[in-house]
ZABA-600184 format. One record per residue: x, y, z of N, C-alpha, C in turn; residue in three letters. Coordinates in steps of 0.2 Angstrom, whole numbers, plus 2048, in hexadecimal, padded with zeros to 3 digits. Layout:
<recs>
REC  neast  nnorth  nup  caeast  canorth  caup  ceast  cnorth  cup  res
REC      X       Y    Z       X        Y     Z      X       Y    Z  ALA
...
</recs>
This chain:
<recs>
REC  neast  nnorth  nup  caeast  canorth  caup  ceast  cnorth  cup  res
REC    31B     C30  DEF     320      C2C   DF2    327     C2F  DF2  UNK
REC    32A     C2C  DF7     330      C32   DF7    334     C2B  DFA  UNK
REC    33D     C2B  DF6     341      C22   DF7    349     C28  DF8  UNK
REC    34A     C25  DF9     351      C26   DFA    359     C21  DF9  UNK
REC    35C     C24  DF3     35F      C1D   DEF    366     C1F  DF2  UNK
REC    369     C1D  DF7     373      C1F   DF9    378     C1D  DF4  UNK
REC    37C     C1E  DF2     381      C19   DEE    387     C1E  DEF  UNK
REC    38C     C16  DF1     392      C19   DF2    397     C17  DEE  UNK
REC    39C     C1B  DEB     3A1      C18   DE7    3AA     C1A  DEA  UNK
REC    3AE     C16  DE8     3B5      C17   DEA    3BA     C15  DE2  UNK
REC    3BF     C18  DE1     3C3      C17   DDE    3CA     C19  DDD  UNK
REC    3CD     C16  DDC     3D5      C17   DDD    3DA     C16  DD3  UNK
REC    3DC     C1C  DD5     3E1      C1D   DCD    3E7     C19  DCE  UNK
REC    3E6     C12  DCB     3EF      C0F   DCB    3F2     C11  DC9  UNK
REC    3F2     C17  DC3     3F6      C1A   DBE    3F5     C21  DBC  UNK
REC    3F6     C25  DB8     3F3      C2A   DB4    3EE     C26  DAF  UNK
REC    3EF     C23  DAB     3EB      C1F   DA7    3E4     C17  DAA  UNK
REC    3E4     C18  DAF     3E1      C11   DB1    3DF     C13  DB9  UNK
REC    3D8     C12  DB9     3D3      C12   DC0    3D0     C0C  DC2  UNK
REC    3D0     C0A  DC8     3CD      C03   DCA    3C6     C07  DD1  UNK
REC    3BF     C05  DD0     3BA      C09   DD3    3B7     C04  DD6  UNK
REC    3B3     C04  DD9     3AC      BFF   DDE    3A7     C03  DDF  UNK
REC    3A1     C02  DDF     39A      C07   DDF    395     C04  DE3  UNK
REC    392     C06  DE7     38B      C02   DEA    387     C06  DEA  UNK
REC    381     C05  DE7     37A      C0B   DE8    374     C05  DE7  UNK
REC    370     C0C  DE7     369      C09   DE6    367     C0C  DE0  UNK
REC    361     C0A  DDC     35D      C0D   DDB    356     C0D  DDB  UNK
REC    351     C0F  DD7     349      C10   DD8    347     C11  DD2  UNK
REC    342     C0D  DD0     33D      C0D   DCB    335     C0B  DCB  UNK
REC    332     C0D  DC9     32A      C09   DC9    32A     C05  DC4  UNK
REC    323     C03  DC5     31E      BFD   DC3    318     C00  DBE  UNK
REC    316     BFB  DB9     30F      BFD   DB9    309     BFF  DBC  UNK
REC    306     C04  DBF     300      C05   DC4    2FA     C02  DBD  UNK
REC    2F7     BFC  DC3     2F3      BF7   DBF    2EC     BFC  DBE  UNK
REC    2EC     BFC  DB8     2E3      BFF   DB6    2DE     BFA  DB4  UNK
REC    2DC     BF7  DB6     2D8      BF1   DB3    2D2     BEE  DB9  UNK
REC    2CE     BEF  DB7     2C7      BEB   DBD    2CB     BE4  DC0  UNK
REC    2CF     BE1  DBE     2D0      BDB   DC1    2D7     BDA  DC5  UNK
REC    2D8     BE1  DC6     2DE      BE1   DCC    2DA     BE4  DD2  UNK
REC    2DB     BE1  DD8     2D9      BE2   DE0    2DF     BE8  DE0  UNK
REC    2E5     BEB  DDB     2E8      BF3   DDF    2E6     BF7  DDA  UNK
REC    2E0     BF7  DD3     2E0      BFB   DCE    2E0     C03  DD0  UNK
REC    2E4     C05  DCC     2E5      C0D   DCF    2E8     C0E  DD4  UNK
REC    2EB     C0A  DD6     2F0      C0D   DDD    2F7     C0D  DDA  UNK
REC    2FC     C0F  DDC     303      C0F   DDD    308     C0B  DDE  UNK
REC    308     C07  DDB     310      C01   DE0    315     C04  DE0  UNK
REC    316     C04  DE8     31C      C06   DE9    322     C06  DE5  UNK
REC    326     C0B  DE8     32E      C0C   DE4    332     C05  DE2  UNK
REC    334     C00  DDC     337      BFD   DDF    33F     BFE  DDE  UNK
REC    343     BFB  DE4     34B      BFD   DE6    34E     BF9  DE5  UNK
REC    353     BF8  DE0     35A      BF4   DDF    35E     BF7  DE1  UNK
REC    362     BF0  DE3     368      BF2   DE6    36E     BF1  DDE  UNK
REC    373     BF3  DE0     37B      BF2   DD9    37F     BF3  DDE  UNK
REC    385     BEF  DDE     38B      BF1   DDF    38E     BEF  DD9  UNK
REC    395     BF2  DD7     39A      BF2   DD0    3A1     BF2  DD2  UNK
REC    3A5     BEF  DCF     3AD      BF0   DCF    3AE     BF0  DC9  UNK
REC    3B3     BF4  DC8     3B7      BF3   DC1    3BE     BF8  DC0  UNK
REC    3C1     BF9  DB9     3C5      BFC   DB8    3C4     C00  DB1  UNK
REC    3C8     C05  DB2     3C7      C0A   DAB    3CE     C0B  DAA  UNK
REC    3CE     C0C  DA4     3D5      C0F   DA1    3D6     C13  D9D  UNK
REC    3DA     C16  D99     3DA      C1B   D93    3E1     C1A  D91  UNK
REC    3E4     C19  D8B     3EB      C1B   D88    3E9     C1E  D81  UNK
REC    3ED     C25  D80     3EE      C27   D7B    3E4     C26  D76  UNK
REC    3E5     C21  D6F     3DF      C24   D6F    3DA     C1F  D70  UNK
REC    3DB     C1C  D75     3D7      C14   D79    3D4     C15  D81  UNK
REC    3CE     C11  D80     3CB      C11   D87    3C8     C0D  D87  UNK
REC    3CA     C0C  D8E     3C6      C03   D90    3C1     C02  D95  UNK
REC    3C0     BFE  D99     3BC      BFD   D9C    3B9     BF6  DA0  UNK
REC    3BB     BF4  DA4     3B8      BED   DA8    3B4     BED  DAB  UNK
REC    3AF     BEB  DAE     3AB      BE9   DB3    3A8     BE3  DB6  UNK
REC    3A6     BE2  DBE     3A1      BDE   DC0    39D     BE1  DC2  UNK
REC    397     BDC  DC3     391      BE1   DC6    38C     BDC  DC8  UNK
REC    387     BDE  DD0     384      BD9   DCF    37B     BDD  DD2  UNK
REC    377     BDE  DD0     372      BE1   DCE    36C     BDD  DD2  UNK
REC    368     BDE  DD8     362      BDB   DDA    35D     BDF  DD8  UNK
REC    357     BDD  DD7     352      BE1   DD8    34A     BDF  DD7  UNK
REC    346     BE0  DDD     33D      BDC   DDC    33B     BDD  DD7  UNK
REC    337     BD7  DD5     334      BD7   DCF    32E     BD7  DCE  UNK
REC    329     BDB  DCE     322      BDD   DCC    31D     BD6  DCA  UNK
REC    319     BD5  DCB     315      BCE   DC7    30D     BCF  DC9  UNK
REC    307     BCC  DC4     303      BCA   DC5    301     BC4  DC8  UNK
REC    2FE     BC7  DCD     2FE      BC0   DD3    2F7     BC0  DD4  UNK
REC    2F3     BB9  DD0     2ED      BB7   DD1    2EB     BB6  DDB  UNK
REC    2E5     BB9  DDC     2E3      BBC   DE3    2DB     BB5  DE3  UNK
REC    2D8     BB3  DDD     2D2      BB0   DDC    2D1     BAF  DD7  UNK
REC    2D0     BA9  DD5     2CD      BA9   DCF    2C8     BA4  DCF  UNK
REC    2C3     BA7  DC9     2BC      BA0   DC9    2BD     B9C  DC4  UNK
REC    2BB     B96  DC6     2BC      B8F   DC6    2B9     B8F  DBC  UNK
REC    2B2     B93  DBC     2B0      B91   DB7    2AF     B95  DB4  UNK
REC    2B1     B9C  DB3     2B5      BA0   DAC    2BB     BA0  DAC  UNK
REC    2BE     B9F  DAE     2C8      BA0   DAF    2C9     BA8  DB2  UNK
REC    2C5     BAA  DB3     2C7      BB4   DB3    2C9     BB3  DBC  UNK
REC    2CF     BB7  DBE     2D2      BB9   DC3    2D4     BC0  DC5  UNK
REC    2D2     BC2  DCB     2D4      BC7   DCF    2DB     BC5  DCF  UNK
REC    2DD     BCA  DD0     2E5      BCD   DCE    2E7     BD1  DD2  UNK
REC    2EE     BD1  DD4     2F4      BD6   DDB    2F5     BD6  DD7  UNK
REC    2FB     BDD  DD4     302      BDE   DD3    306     BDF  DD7  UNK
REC    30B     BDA  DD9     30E      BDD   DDF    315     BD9  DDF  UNK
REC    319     BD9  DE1     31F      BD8   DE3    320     BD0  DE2  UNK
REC    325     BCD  DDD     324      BC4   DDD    32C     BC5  DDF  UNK
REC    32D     BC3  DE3     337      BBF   DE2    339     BC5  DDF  UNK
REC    33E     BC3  DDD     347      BCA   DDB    34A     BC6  DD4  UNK
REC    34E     BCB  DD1     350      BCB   DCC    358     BCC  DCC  UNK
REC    35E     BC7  DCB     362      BC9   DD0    368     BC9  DC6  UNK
REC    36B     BCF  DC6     370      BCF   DBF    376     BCE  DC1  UNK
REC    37C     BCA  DBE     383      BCD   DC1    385     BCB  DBB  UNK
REC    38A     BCE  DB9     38E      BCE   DB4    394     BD0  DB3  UNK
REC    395     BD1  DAC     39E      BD1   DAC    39D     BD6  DA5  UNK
REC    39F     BDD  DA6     39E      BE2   DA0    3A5     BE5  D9F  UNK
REC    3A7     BE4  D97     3AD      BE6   D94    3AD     BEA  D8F  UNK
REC    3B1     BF1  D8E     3AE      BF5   D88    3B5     BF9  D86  UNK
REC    3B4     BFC  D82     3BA      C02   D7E    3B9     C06  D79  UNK
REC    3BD     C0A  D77     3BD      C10   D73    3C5     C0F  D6F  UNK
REC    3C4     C11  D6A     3C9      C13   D66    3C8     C19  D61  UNK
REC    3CD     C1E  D61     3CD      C22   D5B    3D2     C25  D57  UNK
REC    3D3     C24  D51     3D6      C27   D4B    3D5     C2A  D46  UNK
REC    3D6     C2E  D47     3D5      C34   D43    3CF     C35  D43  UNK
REC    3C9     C36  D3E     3C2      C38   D3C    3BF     C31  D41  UNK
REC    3C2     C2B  D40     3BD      C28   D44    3BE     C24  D49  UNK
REC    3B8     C23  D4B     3B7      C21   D53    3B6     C18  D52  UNK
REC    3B7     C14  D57     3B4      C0D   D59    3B2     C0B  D60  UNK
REC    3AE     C09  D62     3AB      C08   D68    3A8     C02  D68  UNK
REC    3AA     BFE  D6D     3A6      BF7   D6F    3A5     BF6  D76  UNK
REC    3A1     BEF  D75     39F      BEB   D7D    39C     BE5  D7B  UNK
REC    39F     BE3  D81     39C      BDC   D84    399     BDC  D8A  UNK
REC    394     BD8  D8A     392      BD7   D92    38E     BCF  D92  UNK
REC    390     BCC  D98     38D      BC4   D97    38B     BC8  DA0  UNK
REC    383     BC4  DA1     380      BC4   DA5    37C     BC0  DA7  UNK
REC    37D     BBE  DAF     379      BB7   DB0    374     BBB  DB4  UNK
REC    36E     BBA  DB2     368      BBD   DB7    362     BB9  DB8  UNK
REC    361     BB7  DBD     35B      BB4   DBF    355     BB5  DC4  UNK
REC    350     BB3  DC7     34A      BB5   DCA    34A     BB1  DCF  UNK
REC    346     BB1  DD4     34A      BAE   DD9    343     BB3  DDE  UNK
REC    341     BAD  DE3     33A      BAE   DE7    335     BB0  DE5  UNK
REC    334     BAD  DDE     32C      BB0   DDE    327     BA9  DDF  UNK
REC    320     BAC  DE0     31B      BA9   DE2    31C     BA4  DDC  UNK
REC    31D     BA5  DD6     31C      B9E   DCF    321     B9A  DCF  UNK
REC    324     B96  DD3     32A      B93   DD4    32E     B91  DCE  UNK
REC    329     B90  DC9     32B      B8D   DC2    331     B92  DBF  UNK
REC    330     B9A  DC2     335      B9E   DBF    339     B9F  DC1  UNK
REC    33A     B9E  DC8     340      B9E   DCC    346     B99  DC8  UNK
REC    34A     B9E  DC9     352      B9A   DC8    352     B9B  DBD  UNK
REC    34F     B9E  DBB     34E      BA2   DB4    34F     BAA  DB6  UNK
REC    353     BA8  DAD     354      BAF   DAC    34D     BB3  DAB  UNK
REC    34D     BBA  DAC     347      BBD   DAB    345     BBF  DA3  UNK
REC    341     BC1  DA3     33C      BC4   D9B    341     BC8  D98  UNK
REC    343     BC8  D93     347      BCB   D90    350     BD0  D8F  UNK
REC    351     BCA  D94     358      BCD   D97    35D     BC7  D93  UNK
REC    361     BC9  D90     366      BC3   D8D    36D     BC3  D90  UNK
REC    36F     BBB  D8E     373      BBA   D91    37A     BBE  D90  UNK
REC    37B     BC1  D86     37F      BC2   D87    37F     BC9  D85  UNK
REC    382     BCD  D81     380      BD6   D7E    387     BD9  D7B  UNK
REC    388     BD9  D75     38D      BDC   D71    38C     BE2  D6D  UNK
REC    38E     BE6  D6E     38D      BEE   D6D    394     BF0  D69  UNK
REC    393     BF3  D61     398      BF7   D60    394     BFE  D5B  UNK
REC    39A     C00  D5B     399      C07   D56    39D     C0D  D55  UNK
REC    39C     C0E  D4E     3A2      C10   D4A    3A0     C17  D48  UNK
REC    3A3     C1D  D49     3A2      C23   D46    3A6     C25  D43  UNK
REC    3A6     C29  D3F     3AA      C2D   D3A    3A6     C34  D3A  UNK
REC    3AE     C38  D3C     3AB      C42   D3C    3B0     C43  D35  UNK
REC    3AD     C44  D2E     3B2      C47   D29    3B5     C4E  D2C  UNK
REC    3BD     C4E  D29     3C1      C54   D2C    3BD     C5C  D2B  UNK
REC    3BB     C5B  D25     3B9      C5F   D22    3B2     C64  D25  UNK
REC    3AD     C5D  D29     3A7      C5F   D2C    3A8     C5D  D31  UNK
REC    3AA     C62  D35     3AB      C5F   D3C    3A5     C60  D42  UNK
REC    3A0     C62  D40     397      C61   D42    394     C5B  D40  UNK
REC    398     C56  D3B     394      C52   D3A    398     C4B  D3B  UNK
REC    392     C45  D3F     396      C41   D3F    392     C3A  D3C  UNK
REC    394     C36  D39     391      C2E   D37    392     C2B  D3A  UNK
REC    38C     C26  D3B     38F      C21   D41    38B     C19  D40  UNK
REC    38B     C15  D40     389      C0F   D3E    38A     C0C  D48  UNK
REC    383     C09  D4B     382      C05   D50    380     BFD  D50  UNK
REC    384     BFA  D51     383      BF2   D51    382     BEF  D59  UNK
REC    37C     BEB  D5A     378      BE8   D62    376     BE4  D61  UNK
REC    37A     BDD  D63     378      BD6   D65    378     BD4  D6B  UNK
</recs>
């Protein structure tokens, strides 16, 4: 297979210190290629699938701080097992893999840096509303998908002793 992802970005410096940017692209990942007697594509390839992202945001820097804002809003098909037949008196079903509805993420991401002396600190937030939307199982439509949370807080703290400047400690915190 061969896909072609475009992405276009634009950005303007309101300052020496501070960028305000806009992004649009694609991208391209795969799926599991189903192996199992009970899928009608076993061994074949599902195609490329292609999300879309557009982003805005701003960046900034002073002295020893960096920041960061963004919005973002993230489409993209969602892969599923879609019963094709099934018999009435085993329960056992033939099986598609193939394309159910979209996964649509948008969010609001905010992060930073600070540095003094030996050590470093670095965080984020991100709150994300993501939901499903046109699949054949109605029941999941308008739900968040399988493992994606609502909210995501990141930080971490390093230390380079003056003395050892090859080496650095670092402690990483993710909720």
């Amino acid at each position: 297979q061969s896909t072609f992802t475009p992405w276009l970005a634009a950005s303007w410096r309101l300052d020496n210190a501070q960028m305000l940017y806009a992004s649009w692209g694609q991208g391209a990942e795969s799926d599991v290629v189903p192996n199992r007697a009970q899928y009608l594509n076993a061994g074949q390839a599902l195609p490329s699938i292609k999300s879309q992202q557009f982003e805005i945001g701003l960046k900034g820097a002073r002295d020893n701080l960096t920041w960061t804002l963004a919005a973002f809003d993230i489409t993209r098909p969602v892969y599923a097992d879609v019963p094709v037949s099934c018999d009435d008196a085993t329960g056992a079903c033939t099986l598609q893999r193939q394309a159910d509805g979209n996964a649509r993420h948008s969010g609001v991401e905010a992060g930073g840096t600070a540095r003094w002396g030996p050590w470093w600190l670095g965080g984020g937030l991100q709150w994300l509303q993501a939901r499903r939307s046109g699949s054949q199982d109605t029941a999941v439509n308008g739900l968040r998908p399988v493992n994606v949370p609502a909210w995501q807080v990141k930080a971490q703290l390093r230390y380079t002793p003056p003395t050892l400047s090859t080496l650095t400690l670092g402690a990483d915190l993710a909720a």
